[in-house]
C-alpha positions as CSV (number, residue, x, y, z in Angstrom):
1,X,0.0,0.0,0.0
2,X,0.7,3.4,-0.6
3,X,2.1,5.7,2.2
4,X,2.1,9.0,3.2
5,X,5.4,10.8,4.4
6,X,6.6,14.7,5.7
7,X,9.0,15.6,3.9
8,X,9.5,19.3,5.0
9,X,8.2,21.3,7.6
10,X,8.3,24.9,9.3
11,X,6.9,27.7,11.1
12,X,7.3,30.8,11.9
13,X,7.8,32.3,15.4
14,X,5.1,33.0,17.4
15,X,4.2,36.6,17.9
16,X,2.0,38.5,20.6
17,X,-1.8,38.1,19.5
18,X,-1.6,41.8,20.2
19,X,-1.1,45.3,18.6
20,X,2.5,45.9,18.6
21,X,3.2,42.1,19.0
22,X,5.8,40.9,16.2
23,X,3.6,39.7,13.7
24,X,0.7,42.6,13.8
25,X,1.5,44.4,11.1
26,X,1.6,41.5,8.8
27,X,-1.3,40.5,7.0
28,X,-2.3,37.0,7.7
29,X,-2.2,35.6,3.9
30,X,1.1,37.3,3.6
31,X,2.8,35.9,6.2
32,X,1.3,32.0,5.2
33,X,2.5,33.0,1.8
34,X,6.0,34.0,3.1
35,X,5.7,30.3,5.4
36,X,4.7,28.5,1.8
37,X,7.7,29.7,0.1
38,X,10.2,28.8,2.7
39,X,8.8,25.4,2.9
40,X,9.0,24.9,-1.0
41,X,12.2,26.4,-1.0
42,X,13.8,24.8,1.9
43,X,12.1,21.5,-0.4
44,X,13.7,22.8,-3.4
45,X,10.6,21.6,-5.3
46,X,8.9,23.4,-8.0
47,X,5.1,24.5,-6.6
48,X,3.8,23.7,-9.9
49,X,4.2,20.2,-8.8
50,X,1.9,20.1,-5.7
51,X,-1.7,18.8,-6.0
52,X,-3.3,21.0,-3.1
53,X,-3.1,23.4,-0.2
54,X,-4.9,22.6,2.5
55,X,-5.0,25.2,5.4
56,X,-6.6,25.7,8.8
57,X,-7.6,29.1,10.0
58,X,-10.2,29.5,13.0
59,X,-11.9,32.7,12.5
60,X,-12.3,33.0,8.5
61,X,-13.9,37.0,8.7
62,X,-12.2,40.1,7.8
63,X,-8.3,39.8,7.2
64,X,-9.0,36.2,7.3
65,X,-12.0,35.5,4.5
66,X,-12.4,34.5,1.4
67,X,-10.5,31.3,1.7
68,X,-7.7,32.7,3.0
69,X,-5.4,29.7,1.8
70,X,-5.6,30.5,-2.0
71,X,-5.3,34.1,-1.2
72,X,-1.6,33.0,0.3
73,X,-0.5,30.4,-2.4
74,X,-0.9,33.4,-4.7
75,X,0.5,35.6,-2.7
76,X,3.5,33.3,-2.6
77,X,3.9,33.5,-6.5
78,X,3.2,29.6,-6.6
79,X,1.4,29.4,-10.4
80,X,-2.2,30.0,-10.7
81,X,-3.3,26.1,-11.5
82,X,-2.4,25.4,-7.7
83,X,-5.7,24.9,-5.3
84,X,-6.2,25.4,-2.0
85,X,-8.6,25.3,0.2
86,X,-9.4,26.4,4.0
87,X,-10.9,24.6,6.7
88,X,-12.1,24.7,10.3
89,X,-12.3,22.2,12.8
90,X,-11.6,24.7,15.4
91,X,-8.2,24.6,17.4
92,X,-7.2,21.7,15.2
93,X,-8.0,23.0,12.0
94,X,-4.2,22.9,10.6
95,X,-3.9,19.7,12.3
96,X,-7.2,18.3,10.2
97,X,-5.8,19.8,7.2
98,X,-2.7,17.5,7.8
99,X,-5.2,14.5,7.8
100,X,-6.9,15.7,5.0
101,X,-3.4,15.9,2.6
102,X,-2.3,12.5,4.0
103,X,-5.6,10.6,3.3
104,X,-5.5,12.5,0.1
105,X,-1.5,11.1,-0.8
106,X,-3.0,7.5,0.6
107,X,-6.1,7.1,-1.6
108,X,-4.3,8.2,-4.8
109,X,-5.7,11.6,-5.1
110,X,-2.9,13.7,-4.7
111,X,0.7,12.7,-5.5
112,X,2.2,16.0,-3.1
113,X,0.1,18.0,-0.5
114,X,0.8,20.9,1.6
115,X,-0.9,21.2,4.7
116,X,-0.7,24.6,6.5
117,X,-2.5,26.5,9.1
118,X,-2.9,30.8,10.1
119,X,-4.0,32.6,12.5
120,X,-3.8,36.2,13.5
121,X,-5.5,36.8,16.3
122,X,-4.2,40.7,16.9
123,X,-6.2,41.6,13.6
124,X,-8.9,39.0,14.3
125,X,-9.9,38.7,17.3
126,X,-11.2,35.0,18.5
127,X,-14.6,34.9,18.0
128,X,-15.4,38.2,15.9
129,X,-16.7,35.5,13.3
130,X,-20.1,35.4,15.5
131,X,-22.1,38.6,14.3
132,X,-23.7,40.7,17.2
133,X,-27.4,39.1,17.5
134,X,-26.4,36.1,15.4
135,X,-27.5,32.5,16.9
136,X,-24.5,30.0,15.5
137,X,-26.1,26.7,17.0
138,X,-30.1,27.1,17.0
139,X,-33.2,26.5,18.4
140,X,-32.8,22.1,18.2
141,X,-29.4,22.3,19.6
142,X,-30.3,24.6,22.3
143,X,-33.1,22.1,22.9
144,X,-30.7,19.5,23.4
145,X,-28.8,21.4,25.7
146,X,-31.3,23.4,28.0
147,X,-29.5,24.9,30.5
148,X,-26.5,25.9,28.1
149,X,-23.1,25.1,26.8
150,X,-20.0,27.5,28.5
151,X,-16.8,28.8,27.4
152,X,-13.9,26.9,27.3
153,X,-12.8,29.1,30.1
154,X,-15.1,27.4,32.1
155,X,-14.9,23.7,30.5
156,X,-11.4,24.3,31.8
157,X,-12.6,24.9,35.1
158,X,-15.0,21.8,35.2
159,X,-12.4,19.5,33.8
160,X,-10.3,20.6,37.0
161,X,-12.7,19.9,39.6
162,X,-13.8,16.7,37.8
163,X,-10.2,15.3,38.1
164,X,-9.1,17.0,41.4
165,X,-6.6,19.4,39.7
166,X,-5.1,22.2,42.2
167,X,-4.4,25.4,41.3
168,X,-0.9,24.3,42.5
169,X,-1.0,21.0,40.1
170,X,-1.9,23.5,37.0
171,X,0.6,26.3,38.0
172,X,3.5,23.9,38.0
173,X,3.0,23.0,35.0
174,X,2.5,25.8,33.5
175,X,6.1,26.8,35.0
176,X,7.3,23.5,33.1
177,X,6.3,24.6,30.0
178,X,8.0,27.9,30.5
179,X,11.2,26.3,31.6
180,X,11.0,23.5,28.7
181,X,10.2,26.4,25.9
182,X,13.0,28.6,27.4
183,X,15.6,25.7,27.5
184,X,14.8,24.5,24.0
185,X,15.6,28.3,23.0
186,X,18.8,28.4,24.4
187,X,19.9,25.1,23.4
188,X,19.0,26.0,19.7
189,X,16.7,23.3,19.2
190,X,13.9,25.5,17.7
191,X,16.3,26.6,15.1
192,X,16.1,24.2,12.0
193,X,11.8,24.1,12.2
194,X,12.0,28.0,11.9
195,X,10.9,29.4,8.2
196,X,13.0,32.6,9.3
197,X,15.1,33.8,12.5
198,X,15.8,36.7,14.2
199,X,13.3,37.1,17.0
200,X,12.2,34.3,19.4
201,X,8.7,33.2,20.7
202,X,7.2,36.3,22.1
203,X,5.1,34.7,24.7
204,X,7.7,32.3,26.4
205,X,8.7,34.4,30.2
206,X,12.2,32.8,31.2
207,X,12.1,34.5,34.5
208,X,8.2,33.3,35.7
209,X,8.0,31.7,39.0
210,X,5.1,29.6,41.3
211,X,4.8,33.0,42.9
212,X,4.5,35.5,39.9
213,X,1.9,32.5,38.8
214,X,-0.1,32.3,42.1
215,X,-0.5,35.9,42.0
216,X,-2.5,35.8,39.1
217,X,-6.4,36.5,39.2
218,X,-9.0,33.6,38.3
219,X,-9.6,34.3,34.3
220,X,-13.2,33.2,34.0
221,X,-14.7,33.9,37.3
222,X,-18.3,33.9,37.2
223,X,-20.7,34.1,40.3
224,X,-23.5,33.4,38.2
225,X,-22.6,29.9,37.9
226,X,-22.1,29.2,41.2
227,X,-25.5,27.7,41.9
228,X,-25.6,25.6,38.3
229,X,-21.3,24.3,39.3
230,X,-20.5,24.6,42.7
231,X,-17.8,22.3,41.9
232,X,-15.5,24.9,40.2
233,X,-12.6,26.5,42.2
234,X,-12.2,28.7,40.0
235,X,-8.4,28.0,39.5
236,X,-7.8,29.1,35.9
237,X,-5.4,32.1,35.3
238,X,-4.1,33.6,31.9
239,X,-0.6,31.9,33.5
240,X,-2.3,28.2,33.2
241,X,-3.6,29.3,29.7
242,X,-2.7,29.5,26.5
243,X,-2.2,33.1,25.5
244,X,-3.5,35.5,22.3
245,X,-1.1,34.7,19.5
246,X,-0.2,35.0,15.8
247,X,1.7,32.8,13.6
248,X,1.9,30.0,10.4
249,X,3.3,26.6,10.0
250,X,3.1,24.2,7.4
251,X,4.1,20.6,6.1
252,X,5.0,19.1,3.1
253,X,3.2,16.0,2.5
254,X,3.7,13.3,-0.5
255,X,3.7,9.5,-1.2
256,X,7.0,7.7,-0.5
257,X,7.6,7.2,-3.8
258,X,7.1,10.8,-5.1
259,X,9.9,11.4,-2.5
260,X,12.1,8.9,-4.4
261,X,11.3,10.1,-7.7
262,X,12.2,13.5,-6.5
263,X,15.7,12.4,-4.7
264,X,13.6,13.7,-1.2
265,X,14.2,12.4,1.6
266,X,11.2,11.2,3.8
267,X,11.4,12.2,7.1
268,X,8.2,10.7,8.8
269,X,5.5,8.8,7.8
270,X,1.2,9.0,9.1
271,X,1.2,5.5,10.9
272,X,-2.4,6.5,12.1
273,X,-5.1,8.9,12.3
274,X,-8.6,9.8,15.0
275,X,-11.0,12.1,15.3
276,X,-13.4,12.2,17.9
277,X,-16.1,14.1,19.7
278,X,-16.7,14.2,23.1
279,X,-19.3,16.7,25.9
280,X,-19.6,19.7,24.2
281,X,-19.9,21.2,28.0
282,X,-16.5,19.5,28.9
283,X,-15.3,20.1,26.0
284,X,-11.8,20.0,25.9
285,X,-11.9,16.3,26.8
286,X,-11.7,14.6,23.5
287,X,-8.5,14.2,23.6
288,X,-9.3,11.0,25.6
289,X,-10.8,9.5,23.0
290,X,-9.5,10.4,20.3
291,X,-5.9,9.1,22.0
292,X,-7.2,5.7,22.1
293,X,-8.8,5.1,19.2
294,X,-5.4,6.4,17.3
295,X,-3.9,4.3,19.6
296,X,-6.3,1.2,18.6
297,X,-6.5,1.3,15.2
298,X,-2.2,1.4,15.4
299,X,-2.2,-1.6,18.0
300,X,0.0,0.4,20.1
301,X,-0.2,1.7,23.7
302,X,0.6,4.7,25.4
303,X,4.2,3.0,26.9
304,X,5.0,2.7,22.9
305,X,4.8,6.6,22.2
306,X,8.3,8.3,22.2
307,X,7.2,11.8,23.1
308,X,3.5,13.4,22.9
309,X,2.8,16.4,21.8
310,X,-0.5,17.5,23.4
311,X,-1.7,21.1,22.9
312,X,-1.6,23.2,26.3
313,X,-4.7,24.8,25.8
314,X,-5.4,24.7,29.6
315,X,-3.3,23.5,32.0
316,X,-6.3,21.0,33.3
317,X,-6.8,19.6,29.7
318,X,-3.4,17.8,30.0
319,X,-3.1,17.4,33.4
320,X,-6.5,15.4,33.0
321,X,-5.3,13.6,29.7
322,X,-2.6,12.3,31.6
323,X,-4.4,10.5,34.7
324,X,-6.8,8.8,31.8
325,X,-3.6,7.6,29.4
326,X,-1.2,7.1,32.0
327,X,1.3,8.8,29.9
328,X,4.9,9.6,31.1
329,X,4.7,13.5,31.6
330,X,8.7,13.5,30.7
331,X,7.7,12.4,27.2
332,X,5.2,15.3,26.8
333,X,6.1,18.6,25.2
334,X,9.2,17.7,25.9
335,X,10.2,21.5,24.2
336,X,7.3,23.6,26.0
337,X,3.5,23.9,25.0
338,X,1.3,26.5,24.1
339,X,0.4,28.0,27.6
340,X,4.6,29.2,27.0
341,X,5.3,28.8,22.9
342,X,1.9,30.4,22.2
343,X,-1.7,29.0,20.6
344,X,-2.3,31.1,17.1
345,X,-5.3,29.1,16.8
346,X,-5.6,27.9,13.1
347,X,-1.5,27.2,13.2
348,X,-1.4,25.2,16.3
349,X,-2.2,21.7,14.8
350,X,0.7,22.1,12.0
351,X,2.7,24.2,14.5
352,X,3.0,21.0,17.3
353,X,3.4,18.7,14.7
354,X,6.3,20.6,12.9
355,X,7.7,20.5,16.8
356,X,7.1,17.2,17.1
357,X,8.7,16.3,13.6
358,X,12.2,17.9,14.7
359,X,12.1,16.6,18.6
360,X,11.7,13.3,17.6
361,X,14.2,13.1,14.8
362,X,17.3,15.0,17.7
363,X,16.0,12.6,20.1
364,X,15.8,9.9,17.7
365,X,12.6,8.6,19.0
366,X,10.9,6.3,16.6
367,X,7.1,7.1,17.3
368,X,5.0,10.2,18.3
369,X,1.7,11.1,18.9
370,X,0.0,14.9,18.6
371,X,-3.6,15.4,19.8
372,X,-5.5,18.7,20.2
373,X,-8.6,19.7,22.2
374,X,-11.2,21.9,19.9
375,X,-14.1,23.8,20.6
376,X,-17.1,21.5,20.4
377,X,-16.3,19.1,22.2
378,X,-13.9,17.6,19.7
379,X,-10.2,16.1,19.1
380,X,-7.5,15.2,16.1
381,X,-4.7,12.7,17.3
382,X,-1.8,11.6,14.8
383,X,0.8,8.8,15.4
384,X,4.2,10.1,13.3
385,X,6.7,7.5,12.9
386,X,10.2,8.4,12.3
387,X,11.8,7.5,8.9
């Protein structure tokens, strides 16, 4: 049978989701079509040659409409008989569009792929999408849900207090992933997944501490939810979160024997793909599932995974992944996560797996698994194995 293999990947550094942040200024397709380039080039293949463009952004309004994908292969002077496409499935919308090029490169479809993901959420703020009066779910799904769905501020806090997560607990690992991201920096080890260099990581604080972090106010506090979850301690801060953030990433995806016909080297193949859905008032908890049906449909088990990449949306969403997977914390994130390296939201999915790419091949681990919460209730997971 036919595989599927990476063959390059990169991303840029992740700027403040902010006015004045590193990446404001920039308009989103630009910088995914300076991100295409660098991949092609970095490749040294001709763009004529690639079949599609698949690419994740979250909130497709303003700066980011109009399929914002084709907007960028053109504004990266690849010829005008390349498609893309754009596509949301939330946080793991990049990640998805990774699935999509691979199954694409398996069934025959496409001979090369790019998979690539945006997000700039300093010019588009994270939910503008949803038009003042506008009702995105309707009358039957409210009926299914009477009593209302939250935000994921507050699936955050439930997911805590379901699994007995301290404010301590999410703190220190939130400081981990500071300390990880910061090391990895210093080290050099973000260095060859970079499309350019100059500037690091904007969101990734060196100096934090358990005290700067327990000073921090609770995020989503809400007294009028008391009554309906007296559970919640309300124990998520912007330092257990994932920050506002901008950035691109993207991954070039072909069969094996493309590769060979090309004198590329394959660096990584798809051994496995889930998606799954999950409580849409939990939320964030798909993960779970979508981890072990990957992990079925591979015949593996979580003592087989190298390193994990698992998207740091909240502190509590991997905290709790890890008591249901039993998962070796020292083998996840192993370079940071997003509450330190940053969570542009349509990038993330192409942005951990470009990580996860590189860590694995200085660490020479043979297998790796990414899998990202999303808003919805749902969850992507990917097994990578090294090549």
């Amino acid at each position: 049978m036919r595989d599927a293999v990476i063959v390059e990947a990169v991303r840029t550094p992740i700027g403040k989701g902010r006015p004045g942040g590193a990446l404001h200024a920039e308009h989103p397709a630009d910088l995914l079509a300076r991100t295409l380039a660098a991949l092609v080039e970095r490749a040294g293949i001709d763009p004529v040659q690639v079949d599609d463009v698949i690419g994740g952004t979250v909130t497709q309004v303003g700066d980011q409409a109009c399929n914002i994908t084709r907007a960028a292969v053109l504004a990266a002077g690849f010829p005008e008989s390349v498609p893309a496409t754009t596509v949301d499935r939330q946080c793991g919308s990049s990640q998805q569009a990774a699935h999509f090029a691979a199954q694409g490169v398996l069934s025959g479809a496409y001979d090369i792929a790019i998979a690539c993901g945006v997000e700039s959420m300093s010019r588009v703020p994270m939910g503008s999408a949803v038009l003042p009066g506008s009702d995105p779910f309707g009358p039957r799904m409210a009926a299914r849900y009477p009593e209302g769905l939250v935000s994921q501020g507050i699936s955050a806090e439930l997911i805590a207090a379901r699994w007995k997560i301290s404010r301590q607990e999410l703190d220190a690992f939130s400081l981990e992933s500071h300390r990880r991201a910061a090391a990895a920096w210093e080290r050099g080890e973000f260095d060859r997944e970079l499309a350019w260099t100059g500037w690091r990581d904007q969101s990734v604080r060196p100096d934090t501490s358990m005290a700067a972090l327990a000073g921090l106010r609770p995020a989503y506090h809400r007294p009028d939810l008391a009554e309906r979850f007296p559970e919640i301690g309300w124990n998520v801060t912007a330092g257990n979160a994932s920050p506002i953030n901008d950035g691109a990433a993207a991954l070039l995806i072909m069969g094996s024997d493309v590769a060979a016909r090309l004198g590329l080297r394959p660096r990584a193949r798809f051994r496995s793909f889930a998606v799954a859905g999950d409580d849409p008032l939990l939320m964030l908890t798909a993960i779970v599932p979508a981890t072990a049906k990957v992990l079925a449909r591979s015949g593996l088990a979580p003592a087989d995974i190298d390193l994990f990449e698992v998207n740091e949306a909240f502190a509590s969403v991997v905290l709790a992944w890890q008591h249901e997977t039993g998962a070796d914390l020292d083998r996840v994130n192993v370079r940071g996560g997003a509450i330190a390296l940053g969570h542009p939201l349509g990038t993330s999915g192409a942005r951990l797996m470009t990580t996860l790419l590189h860590a694995m091949e200085d660490r020479g681990a043979r297998l790796g698994l990414q899998t990202m919460c999303e808003a919805g209730g749902l969850a992507n997971a990917t097994i990578l194995e090294l090549l």
